[in-house]
N, CA, C and O atoms as a Tinker XYZ file with bonds, in Angstrom:
   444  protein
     1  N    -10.126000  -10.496000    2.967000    73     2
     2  CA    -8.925000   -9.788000    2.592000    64     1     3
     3  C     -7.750000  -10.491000    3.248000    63     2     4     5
     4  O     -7.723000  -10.874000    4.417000    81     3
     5  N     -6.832000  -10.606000    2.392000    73     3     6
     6  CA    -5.455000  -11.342000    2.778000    64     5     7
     7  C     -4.537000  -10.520000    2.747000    63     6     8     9
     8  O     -4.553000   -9.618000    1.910000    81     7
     9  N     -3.104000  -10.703000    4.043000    73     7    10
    10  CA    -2.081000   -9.750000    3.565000    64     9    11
    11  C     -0.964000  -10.863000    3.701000    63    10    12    13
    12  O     -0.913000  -11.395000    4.810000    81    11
    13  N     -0.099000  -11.281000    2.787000    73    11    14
    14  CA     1.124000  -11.334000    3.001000    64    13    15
    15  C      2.395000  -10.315000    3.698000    63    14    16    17
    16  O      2.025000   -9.144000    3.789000    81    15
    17  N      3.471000  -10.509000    4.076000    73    15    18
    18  CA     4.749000   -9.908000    4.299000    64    17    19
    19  C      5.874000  -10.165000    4.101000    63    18    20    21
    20  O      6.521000  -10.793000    4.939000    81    19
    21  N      6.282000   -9.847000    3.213000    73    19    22
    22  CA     7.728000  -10.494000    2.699000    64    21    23
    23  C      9.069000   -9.440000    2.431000    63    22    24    25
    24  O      9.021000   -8.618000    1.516000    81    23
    25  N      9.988000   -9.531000    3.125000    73    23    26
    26  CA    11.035000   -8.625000    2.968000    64    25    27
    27  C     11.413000   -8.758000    2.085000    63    26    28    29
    28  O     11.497000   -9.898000    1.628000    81    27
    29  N     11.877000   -7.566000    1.319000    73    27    30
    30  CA    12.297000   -7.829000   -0.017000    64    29    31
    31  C     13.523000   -7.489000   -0.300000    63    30    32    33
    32  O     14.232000   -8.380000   -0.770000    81    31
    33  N     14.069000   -6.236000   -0.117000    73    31    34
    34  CA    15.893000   -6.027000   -0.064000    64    33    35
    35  C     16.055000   -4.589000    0.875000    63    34    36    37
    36  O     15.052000   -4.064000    1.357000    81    35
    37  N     16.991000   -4.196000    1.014000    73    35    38
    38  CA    17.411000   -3.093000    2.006000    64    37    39
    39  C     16.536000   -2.660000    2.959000    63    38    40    41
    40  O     16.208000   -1.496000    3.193000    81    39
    41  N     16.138000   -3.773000    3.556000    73    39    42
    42  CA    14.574000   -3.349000    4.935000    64    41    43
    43  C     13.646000   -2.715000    4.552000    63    42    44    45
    44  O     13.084000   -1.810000    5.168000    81    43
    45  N     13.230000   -3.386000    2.825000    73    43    46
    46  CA    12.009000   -2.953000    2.610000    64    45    47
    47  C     11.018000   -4.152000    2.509000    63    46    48    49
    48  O     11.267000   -5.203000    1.918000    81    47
    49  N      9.698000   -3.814000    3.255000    73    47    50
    50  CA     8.855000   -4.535000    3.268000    64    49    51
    51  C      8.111000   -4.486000    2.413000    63    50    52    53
    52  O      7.694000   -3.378000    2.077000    81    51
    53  N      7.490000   -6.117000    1.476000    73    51    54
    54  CA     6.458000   -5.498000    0.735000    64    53    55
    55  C      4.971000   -6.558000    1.278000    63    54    56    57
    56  O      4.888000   -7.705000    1.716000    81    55
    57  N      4.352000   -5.895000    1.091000    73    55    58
    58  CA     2.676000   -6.365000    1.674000    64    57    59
    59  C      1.851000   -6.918000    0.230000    63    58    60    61
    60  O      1.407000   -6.368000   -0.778000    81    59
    61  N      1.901000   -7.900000    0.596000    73    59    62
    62  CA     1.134000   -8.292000   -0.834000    64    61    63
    63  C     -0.565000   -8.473000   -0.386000    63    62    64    65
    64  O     -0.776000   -9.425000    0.366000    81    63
    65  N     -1.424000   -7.881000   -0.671000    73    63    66
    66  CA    -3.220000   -7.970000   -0.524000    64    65    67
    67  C     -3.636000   -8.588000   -2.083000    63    66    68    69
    68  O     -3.405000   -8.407000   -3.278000    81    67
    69  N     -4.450000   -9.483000   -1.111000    73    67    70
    70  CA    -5.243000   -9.841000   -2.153000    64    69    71
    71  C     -7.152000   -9.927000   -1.668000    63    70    72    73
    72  O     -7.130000  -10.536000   -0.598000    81    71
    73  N     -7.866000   -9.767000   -1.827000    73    71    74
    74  CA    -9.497000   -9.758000   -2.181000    64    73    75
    75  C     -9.965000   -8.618000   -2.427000    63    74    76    77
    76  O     -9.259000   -7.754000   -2.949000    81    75
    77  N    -10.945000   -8.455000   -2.173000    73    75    78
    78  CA   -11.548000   -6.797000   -1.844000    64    77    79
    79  C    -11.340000   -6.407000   -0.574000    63    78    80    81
    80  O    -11.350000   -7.153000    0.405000    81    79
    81  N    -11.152000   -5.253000   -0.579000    73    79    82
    82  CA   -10.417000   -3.934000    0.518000    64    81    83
    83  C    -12.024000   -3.336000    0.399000    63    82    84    85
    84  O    -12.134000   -2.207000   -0.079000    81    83
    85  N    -12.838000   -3.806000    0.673000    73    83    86
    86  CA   -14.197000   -3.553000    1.299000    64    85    87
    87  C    -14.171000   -2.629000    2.589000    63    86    88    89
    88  O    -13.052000   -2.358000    3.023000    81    87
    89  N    -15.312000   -2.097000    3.272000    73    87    90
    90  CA   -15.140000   -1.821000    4.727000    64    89    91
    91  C    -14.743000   -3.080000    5.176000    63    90    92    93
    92  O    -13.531000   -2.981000    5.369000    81    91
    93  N    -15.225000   -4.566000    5.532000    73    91    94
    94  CA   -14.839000   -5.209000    6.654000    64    93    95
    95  C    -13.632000   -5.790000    6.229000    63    94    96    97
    96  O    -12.951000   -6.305000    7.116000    81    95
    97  N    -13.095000   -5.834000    4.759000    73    95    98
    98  CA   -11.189000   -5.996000    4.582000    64    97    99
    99  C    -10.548000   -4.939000    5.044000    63    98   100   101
   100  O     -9.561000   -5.284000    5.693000    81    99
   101  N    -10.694000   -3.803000    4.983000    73    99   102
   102  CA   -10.275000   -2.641000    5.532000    64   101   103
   103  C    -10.088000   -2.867000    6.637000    63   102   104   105
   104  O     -8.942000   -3.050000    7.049000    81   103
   105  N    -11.295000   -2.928000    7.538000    73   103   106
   106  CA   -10.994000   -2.755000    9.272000    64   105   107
   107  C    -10.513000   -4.343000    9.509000    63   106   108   109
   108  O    -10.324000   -4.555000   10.707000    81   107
   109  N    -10.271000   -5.501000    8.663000    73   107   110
   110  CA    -9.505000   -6.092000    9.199000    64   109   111
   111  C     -7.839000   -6.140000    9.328000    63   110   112   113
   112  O     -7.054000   -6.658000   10.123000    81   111
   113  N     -7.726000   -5.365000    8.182000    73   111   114
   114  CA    -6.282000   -4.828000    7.653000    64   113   115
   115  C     -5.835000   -4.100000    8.458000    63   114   116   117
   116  O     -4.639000   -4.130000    8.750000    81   115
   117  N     -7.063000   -2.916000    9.245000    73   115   118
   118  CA    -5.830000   -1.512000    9.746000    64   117   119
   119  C     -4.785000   -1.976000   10.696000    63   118   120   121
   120  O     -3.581000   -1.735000   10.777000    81   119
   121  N     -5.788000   -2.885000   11.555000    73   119   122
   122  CA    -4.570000   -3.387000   12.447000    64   121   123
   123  C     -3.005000   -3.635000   12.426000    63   122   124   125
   124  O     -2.062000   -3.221000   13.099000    81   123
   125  N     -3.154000   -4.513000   11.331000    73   123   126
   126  CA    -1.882000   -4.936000   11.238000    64   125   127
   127  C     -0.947000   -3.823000   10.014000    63   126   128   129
   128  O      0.274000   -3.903000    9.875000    81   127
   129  N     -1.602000   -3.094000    9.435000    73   127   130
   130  CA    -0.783000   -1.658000    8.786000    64   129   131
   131  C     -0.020000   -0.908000    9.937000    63   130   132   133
   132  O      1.140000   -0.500000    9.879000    81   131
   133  N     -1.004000   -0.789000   11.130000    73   131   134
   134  CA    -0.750000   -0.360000   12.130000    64   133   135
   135  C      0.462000   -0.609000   12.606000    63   134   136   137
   136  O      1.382000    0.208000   12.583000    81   135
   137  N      0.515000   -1.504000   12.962000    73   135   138
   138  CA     1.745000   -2.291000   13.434000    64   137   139
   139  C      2.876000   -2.345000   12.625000    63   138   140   141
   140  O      3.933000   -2.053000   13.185000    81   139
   141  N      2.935000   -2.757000   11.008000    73   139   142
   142  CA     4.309000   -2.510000   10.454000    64   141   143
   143  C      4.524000   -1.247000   10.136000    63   142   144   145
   144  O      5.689000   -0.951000    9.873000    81   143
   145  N      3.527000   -0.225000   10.078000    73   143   146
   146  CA     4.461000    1.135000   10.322000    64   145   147
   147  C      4.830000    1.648000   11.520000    63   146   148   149
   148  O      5.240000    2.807000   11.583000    81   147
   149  N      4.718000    0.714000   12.822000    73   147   150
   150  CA     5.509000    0.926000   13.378000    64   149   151
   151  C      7.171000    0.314000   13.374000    63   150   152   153
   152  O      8.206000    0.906000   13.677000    81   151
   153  N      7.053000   -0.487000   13.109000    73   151   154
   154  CA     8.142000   -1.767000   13.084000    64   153   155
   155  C      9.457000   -1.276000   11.609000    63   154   156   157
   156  O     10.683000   -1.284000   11.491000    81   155
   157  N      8.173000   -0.875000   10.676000    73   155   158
   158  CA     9.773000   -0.389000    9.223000    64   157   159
   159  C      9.373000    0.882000    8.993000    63   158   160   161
   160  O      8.489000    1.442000    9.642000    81   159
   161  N     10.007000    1.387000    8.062000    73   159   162
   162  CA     9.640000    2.401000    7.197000    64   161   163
   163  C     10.068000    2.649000    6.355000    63   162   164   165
   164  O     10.570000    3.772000    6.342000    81   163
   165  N     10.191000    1.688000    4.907000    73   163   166
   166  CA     9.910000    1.304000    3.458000    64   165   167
   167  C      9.271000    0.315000    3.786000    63   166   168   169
   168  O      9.525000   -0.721000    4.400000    81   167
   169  N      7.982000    0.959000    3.070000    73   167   170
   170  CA     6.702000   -0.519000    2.820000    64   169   171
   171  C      6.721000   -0.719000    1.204000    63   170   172   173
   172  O      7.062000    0.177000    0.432000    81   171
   173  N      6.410000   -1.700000    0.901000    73   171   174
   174  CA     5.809000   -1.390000   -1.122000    64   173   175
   175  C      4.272000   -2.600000   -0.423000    63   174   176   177
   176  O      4.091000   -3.688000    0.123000    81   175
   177  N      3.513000   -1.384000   -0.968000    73   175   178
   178  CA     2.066000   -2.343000   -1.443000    64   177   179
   179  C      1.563000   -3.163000   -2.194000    63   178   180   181
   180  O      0.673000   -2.635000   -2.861000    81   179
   181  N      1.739000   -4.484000   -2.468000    73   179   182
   182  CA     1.349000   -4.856000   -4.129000    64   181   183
   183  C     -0.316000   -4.666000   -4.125000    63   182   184   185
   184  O     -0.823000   -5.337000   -3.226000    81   183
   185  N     -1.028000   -4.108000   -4.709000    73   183   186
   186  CA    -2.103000   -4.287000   -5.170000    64   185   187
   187  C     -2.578000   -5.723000   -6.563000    63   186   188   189
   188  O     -3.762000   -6.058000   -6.546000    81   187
   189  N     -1.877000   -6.262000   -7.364000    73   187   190
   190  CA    -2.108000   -6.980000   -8.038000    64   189   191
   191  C     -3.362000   -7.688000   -7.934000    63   190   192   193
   192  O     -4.111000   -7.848000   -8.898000    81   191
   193  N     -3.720000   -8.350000   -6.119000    73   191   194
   194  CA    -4.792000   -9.168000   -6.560000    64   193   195
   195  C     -5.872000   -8.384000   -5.675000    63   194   196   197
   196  O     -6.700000   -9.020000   -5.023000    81   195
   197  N     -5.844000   -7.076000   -5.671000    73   195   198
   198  CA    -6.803000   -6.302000   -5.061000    64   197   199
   199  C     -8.039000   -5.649000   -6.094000    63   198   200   201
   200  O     -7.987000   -4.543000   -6.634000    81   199
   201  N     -8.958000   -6.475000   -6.188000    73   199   202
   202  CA    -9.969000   -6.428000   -7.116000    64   201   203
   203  C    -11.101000   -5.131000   -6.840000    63   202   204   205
   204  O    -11.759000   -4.561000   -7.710000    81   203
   205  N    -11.108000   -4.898000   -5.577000    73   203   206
   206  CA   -12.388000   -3.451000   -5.423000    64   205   207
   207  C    -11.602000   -3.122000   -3.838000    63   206   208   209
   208  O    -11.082000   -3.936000   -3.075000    81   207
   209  N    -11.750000   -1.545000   -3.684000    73   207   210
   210  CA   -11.043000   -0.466000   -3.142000    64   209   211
   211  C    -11.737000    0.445000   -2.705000    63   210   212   213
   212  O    -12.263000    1.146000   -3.569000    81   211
   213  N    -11.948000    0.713000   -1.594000    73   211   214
   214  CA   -13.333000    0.882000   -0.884000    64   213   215
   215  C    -12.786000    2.849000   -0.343000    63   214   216   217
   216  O    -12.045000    3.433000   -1.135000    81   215
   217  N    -13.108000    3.385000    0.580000    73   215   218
   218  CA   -12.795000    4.880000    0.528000    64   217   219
   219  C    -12.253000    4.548000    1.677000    63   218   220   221
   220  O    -11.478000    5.405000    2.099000    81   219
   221  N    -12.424000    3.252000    2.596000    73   219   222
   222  CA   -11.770000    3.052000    3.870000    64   221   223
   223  C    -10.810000    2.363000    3.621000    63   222   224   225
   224  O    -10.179000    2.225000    4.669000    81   223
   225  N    -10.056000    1.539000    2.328000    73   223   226
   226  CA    -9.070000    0.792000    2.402000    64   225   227
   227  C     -8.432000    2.240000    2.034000    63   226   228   229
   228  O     -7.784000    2.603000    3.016000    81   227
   229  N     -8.382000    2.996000    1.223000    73   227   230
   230  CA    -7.463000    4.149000    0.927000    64   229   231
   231  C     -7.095000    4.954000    1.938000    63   230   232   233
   232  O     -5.927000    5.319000    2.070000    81   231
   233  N     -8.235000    5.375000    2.898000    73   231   234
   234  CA    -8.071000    5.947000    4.333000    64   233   235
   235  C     -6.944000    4.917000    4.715000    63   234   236   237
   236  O     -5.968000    5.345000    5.331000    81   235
   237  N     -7.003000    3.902000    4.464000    73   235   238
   238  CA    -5.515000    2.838000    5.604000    64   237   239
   239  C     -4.517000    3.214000    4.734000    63   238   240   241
   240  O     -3.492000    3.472000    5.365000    81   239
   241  N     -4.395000    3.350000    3.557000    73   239   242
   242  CA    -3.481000    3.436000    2.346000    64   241   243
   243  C     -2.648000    5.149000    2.915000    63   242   244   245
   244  O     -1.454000    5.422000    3.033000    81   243
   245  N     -3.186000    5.520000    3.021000    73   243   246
   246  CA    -3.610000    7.305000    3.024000    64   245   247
   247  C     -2.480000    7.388000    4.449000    63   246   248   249
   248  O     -1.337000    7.825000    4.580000    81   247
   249  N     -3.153000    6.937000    5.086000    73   247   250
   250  CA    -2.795000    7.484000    6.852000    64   249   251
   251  C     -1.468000    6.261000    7.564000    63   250   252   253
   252  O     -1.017000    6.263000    8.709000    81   251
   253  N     -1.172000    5.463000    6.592000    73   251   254
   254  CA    -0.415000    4.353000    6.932000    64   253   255
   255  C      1.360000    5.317000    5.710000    63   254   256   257
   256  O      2.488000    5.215000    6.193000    81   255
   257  N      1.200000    5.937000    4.574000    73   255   258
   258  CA     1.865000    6.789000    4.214000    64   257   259
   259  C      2.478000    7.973000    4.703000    63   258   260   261
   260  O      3.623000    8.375000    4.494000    81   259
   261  N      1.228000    8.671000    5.633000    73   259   262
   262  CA     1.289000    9.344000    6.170000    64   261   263
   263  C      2.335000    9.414000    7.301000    63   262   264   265
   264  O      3.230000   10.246000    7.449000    81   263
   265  N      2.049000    8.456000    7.990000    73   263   266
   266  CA     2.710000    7.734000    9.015000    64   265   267
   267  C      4.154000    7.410000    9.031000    63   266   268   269
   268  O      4.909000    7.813000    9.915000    81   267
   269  N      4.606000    6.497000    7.793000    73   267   270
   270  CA     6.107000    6.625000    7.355000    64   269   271
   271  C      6.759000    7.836000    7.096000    63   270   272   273
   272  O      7.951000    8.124000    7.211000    81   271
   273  N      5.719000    8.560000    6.699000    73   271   274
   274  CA     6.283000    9.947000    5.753000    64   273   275
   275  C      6.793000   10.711000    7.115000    63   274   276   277
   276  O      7.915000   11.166000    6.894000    81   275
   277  N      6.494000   10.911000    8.014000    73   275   278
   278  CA     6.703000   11.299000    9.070000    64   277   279
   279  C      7.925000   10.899000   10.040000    63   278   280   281
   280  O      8.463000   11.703000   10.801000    81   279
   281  N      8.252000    9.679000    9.920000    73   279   282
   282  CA     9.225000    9.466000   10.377000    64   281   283
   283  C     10.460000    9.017000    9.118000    63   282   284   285
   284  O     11.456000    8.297000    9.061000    81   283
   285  N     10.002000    9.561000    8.575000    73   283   286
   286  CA    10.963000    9.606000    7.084000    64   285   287
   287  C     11.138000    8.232000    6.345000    63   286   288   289
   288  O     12.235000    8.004000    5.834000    81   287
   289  N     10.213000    7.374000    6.261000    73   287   290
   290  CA    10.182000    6.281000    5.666000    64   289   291
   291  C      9.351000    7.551000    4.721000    63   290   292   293
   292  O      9.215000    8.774000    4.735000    81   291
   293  N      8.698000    5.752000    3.514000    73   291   294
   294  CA     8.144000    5.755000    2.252000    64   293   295
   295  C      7.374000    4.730000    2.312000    63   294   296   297
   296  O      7.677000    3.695000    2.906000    81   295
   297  N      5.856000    5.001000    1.445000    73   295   298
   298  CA     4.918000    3.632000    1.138000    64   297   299
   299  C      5.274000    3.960000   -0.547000    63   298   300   301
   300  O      5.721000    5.012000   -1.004000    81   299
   301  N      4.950000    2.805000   -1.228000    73   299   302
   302  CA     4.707000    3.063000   -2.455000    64   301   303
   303  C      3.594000    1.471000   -3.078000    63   302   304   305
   304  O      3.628000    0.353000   -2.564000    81   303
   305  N      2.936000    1.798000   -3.985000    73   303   306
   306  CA     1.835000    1.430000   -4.430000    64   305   307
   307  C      2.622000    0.338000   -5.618000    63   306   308   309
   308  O      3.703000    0.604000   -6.144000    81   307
   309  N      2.156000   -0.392000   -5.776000    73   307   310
   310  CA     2.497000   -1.599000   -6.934000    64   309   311
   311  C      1.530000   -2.379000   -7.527000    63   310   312   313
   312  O      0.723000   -2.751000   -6.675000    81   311
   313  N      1.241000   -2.830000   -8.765000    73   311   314
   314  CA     1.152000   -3.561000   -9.378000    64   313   315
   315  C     -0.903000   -3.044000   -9.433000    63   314   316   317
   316  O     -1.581000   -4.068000   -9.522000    81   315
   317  N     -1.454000   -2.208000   -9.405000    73   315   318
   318  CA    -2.808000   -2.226000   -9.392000    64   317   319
   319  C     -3.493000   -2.938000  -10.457000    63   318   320   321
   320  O     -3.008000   -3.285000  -11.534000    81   319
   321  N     -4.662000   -3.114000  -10.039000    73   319   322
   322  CA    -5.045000   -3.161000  -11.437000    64   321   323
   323  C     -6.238000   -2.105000  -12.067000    63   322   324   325
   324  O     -6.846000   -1.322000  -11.338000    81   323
   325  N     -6.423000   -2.189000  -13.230000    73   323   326
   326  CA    -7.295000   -1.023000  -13.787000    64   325   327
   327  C     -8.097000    0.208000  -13.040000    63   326   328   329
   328  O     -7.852000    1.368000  -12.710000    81   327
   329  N     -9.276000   -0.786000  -12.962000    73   327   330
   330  CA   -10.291000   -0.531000  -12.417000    64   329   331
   331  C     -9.521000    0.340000  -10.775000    63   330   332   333
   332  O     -9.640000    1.531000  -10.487000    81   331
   333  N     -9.027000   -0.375000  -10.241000    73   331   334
   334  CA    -8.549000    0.052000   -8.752000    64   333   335
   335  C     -6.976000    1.376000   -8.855000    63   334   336   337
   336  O     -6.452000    1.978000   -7.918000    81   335
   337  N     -6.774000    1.406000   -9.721000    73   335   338
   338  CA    -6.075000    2.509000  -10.262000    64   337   339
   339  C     -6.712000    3.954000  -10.572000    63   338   340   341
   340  O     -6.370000    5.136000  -10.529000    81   339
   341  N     -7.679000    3.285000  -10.864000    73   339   342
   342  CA    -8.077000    4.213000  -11.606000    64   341   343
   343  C     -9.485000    5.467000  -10.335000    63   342   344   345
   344  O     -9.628000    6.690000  -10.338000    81   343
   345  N     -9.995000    4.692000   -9.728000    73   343   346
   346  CA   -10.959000    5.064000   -8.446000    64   345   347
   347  C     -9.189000    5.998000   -7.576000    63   346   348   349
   348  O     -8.993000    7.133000   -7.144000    81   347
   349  N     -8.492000    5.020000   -7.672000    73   347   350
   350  CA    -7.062000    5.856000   -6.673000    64   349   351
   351  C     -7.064000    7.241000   -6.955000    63   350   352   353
   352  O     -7.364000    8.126000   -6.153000    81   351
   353  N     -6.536000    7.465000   -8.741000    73   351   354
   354  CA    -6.030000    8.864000   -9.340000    64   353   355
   355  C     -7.591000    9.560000   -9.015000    63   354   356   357
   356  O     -7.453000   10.647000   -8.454000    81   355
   357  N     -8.994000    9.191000   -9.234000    73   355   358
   358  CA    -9.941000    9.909000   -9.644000    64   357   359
   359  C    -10.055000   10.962000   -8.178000    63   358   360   361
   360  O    -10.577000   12.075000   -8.252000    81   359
   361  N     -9.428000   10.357000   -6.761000    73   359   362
   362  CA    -9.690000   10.844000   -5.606000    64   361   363
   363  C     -8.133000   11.535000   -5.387000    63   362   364   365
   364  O     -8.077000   12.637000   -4.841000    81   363
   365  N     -7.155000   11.008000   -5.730000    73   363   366
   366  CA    -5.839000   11.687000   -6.087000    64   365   367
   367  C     -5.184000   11.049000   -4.861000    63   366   368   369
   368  O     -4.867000   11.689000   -3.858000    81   367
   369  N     -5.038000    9.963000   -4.996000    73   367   370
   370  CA    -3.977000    9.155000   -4.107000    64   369   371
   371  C     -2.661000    9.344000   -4.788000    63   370   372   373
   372  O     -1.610000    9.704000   -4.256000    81   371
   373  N     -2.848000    9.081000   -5.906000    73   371   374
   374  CA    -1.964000    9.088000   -6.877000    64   373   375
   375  C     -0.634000   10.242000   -6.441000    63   374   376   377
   376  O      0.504000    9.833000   -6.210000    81   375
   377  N     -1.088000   11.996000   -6.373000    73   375   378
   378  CA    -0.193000   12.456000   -5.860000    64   377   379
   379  C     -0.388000   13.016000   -4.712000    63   378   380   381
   380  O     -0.662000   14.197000   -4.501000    81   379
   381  N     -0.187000   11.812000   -3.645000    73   379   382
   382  CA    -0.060000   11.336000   -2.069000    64   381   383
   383  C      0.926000   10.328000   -2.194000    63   382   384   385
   384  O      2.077000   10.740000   -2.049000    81   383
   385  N      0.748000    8.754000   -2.491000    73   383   386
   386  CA     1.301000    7.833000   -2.571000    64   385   387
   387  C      1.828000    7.538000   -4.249000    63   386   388   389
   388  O      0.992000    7.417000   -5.144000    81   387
   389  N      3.213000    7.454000   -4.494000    73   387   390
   390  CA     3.874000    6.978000   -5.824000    64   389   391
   391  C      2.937000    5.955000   -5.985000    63   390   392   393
   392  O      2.366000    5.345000   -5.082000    81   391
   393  N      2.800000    5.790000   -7.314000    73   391   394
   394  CA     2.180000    4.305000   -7.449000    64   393   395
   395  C      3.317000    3.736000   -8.679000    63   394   396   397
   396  O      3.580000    4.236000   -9.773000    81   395
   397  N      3.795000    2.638000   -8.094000    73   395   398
   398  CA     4.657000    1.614000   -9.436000    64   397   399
   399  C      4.183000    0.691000  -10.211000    63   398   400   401
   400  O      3.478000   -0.190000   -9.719000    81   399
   401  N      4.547000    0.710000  -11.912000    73   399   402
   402  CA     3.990000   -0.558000  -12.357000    64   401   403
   403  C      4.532000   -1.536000  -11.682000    63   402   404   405
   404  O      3.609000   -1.980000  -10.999000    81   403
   405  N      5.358000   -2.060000  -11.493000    73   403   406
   406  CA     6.475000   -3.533000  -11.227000    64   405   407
   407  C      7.485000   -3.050000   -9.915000    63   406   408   409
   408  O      7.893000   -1.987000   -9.447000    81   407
   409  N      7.584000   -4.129000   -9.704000    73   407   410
   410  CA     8.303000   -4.202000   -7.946000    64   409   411
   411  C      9.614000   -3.545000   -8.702000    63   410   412   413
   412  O      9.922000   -2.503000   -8.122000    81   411
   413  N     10.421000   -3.814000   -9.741000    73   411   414
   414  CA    11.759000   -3.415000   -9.852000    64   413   415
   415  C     11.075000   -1.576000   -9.689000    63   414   416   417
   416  O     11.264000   -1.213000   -8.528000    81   415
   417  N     10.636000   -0.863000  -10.229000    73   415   418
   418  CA     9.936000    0.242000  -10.012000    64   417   419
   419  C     10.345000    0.937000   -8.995000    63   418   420   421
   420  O     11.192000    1.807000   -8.797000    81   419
   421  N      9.285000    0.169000   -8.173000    73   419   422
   422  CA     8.779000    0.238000   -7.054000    64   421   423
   423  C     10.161000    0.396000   -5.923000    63   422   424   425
   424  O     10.408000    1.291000   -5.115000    81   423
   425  N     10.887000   -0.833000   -6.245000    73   423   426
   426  CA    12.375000   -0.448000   -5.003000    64   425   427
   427  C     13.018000    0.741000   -5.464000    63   426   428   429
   428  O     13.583000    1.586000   -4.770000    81   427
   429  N     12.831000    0.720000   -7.100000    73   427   430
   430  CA    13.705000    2.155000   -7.301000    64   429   431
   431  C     12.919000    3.289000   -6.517000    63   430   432   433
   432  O     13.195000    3.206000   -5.320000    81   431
   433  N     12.415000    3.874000   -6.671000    73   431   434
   434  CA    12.007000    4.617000   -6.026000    64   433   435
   435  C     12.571000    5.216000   -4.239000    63   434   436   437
   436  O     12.414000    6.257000   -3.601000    81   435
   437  N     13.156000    4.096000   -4.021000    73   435   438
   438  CA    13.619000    3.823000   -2.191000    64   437   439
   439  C     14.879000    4.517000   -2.636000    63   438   440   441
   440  O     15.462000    5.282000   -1.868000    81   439
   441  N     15.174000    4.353000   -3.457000    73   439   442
   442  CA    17.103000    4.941000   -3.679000    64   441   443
   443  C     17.384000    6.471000   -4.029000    63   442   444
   444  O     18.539000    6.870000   -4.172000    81   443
């Protein structure tokens, strides 16, 4: 599992993942979720090249939202694909975390 970080406009961060969010992509990920919700609070997630989505990458998804939401930031979800969309809504991430088709979306949402 890979994460990019790239600021994108008004101190929002977006995290781009790409492999499977397996258990051991998961627990290599929490760490560093960890850490930028401490550091911002607007994240955008791209999911695009996140191919399988495990019940522990959503637990990071889940509790890393949680986390902003609390100190009055926002996560929001981008670019999934099918299959990994679709496991999200069936457990109801969906209404927990916005999910956006496209990054323009996705910043709207911050405004």
């Amino acid at each position: 599992m890979k994460m990019d970080v790239i600021n994108v406009e008004n101190g929002i961060t977006k995290l781009v993942l790409s492999g499977s969010m397996n258990v051991q992509g998961a627990l290599d990920l929490e760490p560093q979720f960890n850490e930028i919700v401490k550091t911002t609070d607007k994240v955008i997630v791209d999911l695009k090249d996140v191919h399988f989505l495990t019940s522990r990458g959503m637990r990071i998804l889940v509790m890393s939202a949680r986390s902003l939401r609390e100190k009055g930031g926002k996560l929001v979800l981008v670019n999934p694909q099918a299959e990994v969309e679709r496991a999200m809504k069936i457990v109801g991430i969906d209404t927990i975390i916005p999910i956006a088709p496209d990054l323009s979306a996705a910043i709207a949402l911050f405004r």
